[in-house]
MARBA-3410 file (N, C-alpha, C, O; in Angstrom, 1 decimal):
89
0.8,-1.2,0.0,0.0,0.0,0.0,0.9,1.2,0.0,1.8,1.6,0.8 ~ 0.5,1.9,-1.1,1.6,3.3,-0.8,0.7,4.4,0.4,-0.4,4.2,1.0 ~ 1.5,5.2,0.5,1.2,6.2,1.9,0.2,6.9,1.5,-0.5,7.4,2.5 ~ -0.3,7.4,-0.2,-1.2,8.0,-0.5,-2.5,7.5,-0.8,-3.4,8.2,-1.2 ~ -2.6,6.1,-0.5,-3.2,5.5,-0.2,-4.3,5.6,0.5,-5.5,6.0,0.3
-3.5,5.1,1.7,-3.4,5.6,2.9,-4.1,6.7,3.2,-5.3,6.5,3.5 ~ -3.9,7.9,3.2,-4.4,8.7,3.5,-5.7,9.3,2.3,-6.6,10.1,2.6 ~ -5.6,8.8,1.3,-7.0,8.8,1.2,-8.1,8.0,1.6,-9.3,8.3,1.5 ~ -7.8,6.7,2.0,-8.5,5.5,3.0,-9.4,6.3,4.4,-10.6,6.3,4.8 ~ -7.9,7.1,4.9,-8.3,7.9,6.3,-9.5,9.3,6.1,-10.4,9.9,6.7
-8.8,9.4,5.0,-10.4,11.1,4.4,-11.4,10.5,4.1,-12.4,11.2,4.3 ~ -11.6,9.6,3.8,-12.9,8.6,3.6,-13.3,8.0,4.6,-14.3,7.5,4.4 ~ -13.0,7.9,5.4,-13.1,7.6,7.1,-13.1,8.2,7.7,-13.5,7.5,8.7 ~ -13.1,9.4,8.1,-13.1,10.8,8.7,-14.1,11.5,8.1,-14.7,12.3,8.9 ~ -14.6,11.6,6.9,-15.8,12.0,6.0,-16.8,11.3,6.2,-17.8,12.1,5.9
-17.1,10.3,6.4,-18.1,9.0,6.1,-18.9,9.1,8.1,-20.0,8.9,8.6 ~ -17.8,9.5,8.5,-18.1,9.2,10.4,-18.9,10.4,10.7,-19.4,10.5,11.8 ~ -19.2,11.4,9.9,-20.1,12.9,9.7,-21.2,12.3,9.4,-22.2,12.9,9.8 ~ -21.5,11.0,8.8,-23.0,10.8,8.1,-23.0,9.6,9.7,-23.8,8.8,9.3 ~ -22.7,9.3,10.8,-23.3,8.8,11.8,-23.8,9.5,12.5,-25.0,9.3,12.9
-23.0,10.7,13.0,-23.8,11.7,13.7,-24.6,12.7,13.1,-24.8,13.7,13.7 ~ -25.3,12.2,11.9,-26.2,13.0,11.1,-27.6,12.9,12.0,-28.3,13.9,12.2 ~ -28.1,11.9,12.3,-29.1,11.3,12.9,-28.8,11.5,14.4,-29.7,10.8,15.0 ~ -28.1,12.1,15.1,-28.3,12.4,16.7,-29.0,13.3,16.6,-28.3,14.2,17.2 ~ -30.2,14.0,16.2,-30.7,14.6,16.9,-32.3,14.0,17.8,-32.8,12.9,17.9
-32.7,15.0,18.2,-33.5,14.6,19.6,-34.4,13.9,18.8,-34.7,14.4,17.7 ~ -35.3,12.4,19.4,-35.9,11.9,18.5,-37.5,12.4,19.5,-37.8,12.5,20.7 ~ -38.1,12.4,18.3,-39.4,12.8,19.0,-40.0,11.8,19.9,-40.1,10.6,19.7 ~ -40.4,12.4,21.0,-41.3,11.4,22.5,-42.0,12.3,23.0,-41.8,13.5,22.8 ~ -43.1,11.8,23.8,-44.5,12.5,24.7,-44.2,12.3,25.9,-43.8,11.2,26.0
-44.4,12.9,26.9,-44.6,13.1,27.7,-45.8,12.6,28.6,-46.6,13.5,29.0 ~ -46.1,11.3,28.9,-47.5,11.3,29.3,-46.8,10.5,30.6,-46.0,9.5,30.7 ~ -47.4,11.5,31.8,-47.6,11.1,33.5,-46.2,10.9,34.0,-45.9,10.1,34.9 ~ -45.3,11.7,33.3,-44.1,11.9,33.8,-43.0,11.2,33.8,-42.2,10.9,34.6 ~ -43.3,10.9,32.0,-42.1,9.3,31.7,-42.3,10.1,30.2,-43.4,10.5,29.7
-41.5,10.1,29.7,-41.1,10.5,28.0,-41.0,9.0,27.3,-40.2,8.2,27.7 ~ -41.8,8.6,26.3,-42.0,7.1,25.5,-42.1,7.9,23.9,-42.3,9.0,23.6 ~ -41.7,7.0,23.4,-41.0,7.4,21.8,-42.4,7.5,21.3,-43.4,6.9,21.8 ~ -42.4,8.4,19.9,-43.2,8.7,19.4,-43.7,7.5,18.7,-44.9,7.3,18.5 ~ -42.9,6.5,18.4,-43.2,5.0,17.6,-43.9,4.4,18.0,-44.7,3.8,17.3
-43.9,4.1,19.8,-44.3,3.2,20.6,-45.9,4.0,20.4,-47.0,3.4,20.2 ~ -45.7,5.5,20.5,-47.6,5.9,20.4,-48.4,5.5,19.3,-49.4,4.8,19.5 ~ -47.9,5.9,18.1,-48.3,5.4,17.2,-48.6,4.1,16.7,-49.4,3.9,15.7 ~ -47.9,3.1,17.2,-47.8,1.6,17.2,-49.3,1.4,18.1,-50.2,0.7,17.6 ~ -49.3,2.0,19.4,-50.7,1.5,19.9,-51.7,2.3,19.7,-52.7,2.2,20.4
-51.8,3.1,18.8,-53.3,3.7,18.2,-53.7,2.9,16.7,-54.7,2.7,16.1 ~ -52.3,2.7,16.5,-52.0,1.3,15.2,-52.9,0.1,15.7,-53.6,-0.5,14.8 ~ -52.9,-0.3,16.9,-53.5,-1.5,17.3,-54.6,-1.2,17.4,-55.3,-2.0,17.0 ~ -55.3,0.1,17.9,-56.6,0.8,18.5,-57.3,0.8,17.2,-58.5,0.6,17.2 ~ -56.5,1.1,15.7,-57.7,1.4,14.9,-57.8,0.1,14.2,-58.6,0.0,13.3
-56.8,-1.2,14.6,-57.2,-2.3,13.7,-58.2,-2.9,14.3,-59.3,-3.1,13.7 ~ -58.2,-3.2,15.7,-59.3,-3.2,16.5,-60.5,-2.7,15.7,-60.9,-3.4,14.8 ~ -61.0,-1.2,16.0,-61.8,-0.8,15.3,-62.3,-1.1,13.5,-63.4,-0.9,13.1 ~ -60.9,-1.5,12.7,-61.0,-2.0,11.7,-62.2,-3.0,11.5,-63.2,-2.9,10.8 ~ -61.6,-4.4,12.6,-62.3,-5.7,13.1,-63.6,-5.5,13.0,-64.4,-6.1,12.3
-63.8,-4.4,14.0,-65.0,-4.5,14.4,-65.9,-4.2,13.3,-67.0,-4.7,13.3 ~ -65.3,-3.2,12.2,-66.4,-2.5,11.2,-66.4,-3.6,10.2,-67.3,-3.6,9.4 ~ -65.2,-4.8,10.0,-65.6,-6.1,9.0,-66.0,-6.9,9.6,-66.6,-7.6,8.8 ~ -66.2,-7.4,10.9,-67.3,-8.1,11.6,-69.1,-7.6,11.3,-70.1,-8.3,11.2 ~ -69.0,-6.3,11.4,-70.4,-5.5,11.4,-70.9,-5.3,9.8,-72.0,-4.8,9.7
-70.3,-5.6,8.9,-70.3,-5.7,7.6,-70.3,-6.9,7.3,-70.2,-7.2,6.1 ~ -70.4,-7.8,8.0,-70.2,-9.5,7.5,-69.0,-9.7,6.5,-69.5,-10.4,5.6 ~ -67.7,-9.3,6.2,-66.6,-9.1,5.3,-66.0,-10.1,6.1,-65.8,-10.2,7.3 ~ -65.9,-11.3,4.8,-64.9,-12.4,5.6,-63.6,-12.2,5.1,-63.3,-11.8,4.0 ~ -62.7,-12.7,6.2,-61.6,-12.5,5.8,-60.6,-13.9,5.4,-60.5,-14.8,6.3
-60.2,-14.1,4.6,-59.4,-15.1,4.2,-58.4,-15.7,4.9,-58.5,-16.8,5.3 ~ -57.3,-14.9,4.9,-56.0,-14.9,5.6,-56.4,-13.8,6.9,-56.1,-12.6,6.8 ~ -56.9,-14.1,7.9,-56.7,-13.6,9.0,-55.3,-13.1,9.9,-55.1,-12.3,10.8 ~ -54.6,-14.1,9.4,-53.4,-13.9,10.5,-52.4,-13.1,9.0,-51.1,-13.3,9.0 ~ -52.7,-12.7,8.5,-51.8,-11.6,7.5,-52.9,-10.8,7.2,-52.4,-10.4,6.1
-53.9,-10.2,7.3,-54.4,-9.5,7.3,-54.6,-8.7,8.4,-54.8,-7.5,8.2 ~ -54.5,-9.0,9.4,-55.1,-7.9,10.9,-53.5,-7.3,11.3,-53.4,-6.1,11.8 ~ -51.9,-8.4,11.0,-51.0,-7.6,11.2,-50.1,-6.6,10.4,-49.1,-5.8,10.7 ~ -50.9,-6.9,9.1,-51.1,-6.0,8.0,-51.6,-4.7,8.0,-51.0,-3.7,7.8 ~ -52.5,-4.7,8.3,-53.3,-3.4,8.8,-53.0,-2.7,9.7,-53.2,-1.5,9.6
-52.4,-3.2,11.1,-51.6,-2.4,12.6,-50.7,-2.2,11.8,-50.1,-1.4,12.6 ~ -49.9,-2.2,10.8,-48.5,-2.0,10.1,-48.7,-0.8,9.7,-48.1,0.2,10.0 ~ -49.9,-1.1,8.7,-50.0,0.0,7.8,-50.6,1.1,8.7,-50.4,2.3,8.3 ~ -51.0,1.0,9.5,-52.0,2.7,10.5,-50.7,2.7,10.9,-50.1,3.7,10.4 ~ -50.1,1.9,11.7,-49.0,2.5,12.6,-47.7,3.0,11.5,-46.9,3.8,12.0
-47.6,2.8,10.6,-46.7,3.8,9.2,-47.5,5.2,9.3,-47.2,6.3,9.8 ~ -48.5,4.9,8.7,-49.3,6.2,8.4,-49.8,7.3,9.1,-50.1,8.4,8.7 ~ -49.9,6.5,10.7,-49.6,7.7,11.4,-48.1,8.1,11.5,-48.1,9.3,11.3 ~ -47.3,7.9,11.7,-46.0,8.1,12.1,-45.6,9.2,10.4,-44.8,10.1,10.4 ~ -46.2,8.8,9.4,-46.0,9.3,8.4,-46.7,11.1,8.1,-46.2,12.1,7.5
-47.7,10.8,8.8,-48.8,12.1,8.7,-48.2,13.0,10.0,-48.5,14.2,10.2 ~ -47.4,12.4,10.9,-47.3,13.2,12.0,-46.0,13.7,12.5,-45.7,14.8,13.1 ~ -45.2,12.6,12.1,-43.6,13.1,12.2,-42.9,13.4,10.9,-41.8,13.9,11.1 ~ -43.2,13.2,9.5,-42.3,13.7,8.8,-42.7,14.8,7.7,-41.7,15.3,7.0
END
């Protein structure tokens, strides 16, 4: 290995360690009853809250579902993206 090598190995290494600390900043969380919980974790359980309510409106429609067990974790996926999508970015 020559020395100029080398030291362009190290500028690429020293350049590239700027894109890790790109992502330190404060990540969004709530405050609820005196404990700070990530914004993901909220959205993840209103994700659950509206598949629930999903259930309930294809139960009340008689809508059978085929694949139940890829379908209901399919849907907490998609609310819990969609909110996180509409609200944090």
């Amino acid at each position: 290995m020559t020395r100029k090598s080398i030291y362009h190995g190290l500028g690429y290494g020293v350049a590239s360690t700027s894109w890790l600390f790109a992502g330190c900043a404060r990540a969004p969380s709530f405050d609820i009853a005196g404990s700070l919980f990530p914004a993901w974790l909220v959205c993840f359980a209103i994700g659950l809250l509206l598949t629930v309510l999903a259930r309930w409106f294809l139960l009340r429609w008689q809508i059978t579902i085929i694949f139940p067990m890829l379908v209901y974790p399919s849907l907490a996926a998609l609310f819990t993206f969609l909110l996180w999508l509409v609200f944090f970015s």
